[in-house]
TORKOL-4160 file (C-alpha; in steps of 0.2 Angstrom, whole numbers, padded with zeros to 4 digits, m for minus):
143
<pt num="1" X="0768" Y="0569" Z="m0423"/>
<pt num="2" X="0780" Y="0583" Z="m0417"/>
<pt num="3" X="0787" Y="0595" Z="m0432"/>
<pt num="4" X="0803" Y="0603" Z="m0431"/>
<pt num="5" X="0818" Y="0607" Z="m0440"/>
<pt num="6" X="0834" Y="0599" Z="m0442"/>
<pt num="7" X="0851" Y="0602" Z="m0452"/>
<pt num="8" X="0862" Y="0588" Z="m0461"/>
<pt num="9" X="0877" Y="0588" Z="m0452"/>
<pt num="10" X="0886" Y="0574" Z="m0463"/>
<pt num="11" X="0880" Y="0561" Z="m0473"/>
<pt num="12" X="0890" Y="0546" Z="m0481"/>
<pt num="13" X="0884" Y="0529" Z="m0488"/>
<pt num="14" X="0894" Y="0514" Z="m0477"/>
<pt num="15" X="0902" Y="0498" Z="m0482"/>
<pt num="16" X="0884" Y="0489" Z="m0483"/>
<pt num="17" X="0876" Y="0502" Z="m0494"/>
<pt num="18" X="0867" Y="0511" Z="m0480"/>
<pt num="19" X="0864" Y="0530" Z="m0482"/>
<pt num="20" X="0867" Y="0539" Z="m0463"/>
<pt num="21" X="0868" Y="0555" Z="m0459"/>
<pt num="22" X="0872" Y="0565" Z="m0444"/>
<pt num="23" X="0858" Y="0577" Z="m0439"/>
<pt num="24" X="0856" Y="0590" Z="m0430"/>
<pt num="25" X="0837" Y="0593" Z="m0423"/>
<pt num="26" X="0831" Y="0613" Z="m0420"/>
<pt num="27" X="0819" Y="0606" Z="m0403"/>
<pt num="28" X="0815" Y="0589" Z="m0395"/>
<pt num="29" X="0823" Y="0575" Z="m0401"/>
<pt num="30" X="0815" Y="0556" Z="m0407"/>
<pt num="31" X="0819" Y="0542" Z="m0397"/>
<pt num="32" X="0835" Y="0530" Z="m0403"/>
<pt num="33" X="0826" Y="0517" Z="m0416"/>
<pt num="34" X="0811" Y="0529" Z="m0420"/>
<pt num="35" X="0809" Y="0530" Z="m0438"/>
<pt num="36" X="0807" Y="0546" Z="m0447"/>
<pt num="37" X="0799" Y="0553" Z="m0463"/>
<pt num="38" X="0810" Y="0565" Z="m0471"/>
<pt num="39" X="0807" Y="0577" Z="m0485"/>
<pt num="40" X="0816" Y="0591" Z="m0491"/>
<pt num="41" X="0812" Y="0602" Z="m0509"/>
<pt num="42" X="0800" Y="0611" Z="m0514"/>
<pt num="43" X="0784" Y="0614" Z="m0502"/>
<pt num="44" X="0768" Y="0619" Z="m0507"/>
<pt num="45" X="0766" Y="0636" Z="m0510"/>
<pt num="46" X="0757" Y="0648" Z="m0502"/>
<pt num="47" X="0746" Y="0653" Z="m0519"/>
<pt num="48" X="0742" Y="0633" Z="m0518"/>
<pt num="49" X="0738" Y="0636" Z="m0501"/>
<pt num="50" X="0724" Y="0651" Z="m0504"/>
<pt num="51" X="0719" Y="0641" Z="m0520"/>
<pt num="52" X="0714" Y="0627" Z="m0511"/>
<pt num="53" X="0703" Y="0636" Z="m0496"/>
<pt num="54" X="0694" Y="0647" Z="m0508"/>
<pt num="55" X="0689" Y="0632" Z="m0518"/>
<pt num="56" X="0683" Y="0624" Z="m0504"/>
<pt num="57" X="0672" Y="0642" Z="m0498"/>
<pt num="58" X="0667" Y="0639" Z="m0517"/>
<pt num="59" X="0662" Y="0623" Z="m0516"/>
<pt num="60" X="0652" Y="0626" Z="m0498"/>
<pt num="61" X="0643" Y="0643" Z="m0504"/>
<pt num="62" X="0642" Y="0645" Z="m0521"/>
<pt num="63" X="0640" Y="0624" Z="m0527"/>
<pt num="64" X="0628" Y="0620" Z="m0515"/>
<pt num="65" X="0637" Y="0607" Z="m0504"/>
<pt num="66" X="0627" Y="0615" Z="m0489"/>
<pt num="67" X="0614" Y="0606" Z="m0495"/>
<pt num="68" X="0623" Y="0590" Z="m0491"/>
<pt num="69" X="0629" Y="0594" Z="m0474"/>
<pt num="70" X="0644" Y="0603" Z="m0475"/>
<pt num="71" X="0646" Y="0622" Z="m0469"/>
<pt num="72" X="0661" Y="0626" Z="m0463"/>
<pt num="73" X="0680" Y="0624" Z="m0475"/>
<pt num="74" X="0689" Y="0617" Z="m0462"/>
<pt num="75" X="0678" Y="0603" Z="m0457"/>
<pt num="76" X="0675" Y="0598" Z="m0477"/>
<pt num="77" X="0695" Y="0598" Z="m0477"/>
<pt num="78" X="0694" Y="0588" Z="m0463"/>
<pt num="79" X="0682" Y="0576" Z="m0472"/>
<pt num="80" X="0692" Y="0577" Z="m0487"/>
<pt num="81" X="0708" Y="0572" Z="m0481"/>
<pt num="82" X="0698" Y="0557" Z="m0471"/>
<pt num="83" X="0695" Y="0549" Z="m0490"/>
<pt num="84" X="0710" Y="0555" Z="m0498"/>
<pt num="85" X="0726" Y="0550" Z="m0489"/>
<pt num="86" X="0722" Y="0543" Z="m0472"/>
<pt num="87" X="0727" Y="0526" Z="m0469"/>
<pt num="88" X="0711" Y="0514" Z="m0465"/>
<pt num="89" X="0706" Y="0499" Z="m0459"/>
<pt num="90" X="0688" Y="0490" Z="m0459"/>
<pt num="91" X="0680" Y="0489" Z="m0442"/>
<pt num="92" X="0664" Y="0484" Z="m0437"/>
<pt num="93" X="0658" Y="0485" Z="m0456"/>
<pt num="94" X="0664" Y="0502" Z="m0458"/>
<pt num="95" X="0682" Y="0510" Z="m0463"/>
<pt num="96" X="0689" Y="0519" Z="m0450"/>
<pt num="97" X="0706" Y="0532" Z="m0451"/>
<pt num="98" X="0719" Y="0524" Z="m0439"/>
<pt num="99" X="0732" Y="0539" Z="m0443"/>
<pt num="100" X="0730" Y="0555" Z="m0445"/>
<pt num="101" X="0729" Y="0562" Z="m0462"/>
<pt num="102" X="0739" Y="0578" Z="m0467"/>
<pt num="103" X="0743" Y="0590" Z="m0483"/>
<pt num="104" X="0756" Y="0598" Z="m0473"/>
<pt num="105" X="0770" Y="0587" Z="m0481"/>
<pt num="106" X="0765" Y="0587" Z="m0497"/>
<pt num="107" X="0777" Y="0596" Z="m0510"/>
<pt num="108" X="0770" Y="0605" Z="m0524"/>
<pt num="109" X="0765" Y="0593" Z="m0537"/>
<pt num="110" X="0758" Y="0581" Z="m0523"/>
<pt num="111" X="0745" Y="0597" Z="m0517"/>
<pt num="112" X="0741" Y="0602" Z="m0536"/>
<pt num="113" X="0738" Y="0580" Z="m0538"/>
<pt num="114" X="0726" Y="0582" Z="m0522"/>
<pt num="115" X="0719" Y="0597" Z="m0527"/>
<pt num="116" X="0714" Y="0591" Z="m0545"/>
<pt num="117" X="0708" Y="0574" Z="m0535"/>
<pt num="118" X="0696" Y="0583" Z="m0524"/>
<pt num="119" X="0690" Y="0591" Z="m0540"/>
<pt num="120" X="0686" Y="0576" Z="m0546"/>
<pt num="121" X="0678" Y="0569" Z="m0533"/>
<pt num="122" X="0667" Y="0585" Z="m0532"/>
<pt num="123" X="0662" Y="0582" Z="m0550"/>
<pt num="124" X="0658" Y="0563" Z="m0550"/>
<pt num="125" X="0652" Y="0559" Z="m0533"/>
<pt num="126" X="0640" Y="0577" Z="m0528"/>
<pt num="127" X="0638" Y="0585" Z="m0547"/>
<pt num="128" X="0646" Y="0599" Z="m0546"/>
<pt num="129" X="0652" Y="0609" Z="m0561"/>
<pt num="130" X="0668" Y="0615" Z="m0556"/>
<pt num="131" X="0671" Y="0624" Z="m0573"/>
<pt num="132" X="0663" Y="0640" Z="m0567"/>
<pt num="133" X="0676" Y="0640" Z="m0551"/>
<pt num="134" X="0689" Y="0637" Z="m0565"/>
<pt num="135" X="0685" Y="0650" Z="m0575"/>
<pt num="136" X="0682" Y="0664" Z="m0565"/>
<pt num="137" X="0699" Y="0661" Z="m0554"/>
<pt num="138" X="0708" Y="0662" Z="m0571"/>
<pt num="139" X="0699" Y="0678" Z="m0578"/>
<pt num="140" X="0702" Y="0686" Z="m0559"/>
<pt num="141" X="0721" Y="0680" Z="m0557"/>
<pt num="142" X="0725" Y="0680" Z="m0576"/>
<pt num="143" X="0731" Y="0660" Z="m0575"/>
């Protein structure tokens, strides 16, 4: 899925109760009939961003998920965003991703939602208590 910028040009509602716009694209252009996902507002920010990968390095190092097979942050962010938000089918007897599963569109409140779902999940499903994490990045950032 190609990502790139576009400007509103116009936008009107028609006779039928359609809402169109005239859009201008930054780069390469979809074809005629492609349909689009749109978002505009607040993005994730940045201090989400950080958050969210030193939780993971925590998670990895410090709560012992090496000991279940993961090492690396990106690959357990990968594995992650398989359960969480990937669209699956069942094949074979098994659930396989047919899309590709992103955080890169999520606004702010969507990435805290995912972040306190991966929490969550670390808790119930591997053990872990997350409090100390918790804890220690308010004392150190003064939440």
């Amino acid at each position: 899925m190609p990502k790139c910028e576009a400007k509103v040009l116009k936008s009107w509602t028609d006779e039928q109760g359609h809402y169109l716009a005239k859009v201008q694209f930054n780069r390469k252009l979809p074809k005629s009939g492609e349909m689009l996902i749109v978002k505009w507002g607040s993005q994730r920010t940045l201090s989400q961003n950080s958050l969210y990968w030193v939780f993971l390095t925590w998670l990895i190092n410090e709560a012992g998920l090496k000991e279940h097979g993961h090492f690396d942050p990106g690959a357990l962010h990968q594995d992650l965003k398989a359960h969480f938000i990937a669209e699956k089918i069942f094949d074979r007897d098994k659930f396989v991703a047919i899309e590709e599963a992103t955080t890169t569109l999520m606004d702010k409140v969507e990435f805290g939602e995912y972040i306190t779902k991966v929490d969550e999940f670390m808790q119930e499903f591997f053990g872990i208590r997350t409090d100390e994490f918790w804890s220690t990045y308010a004392r150190d950032y003064k939440l």
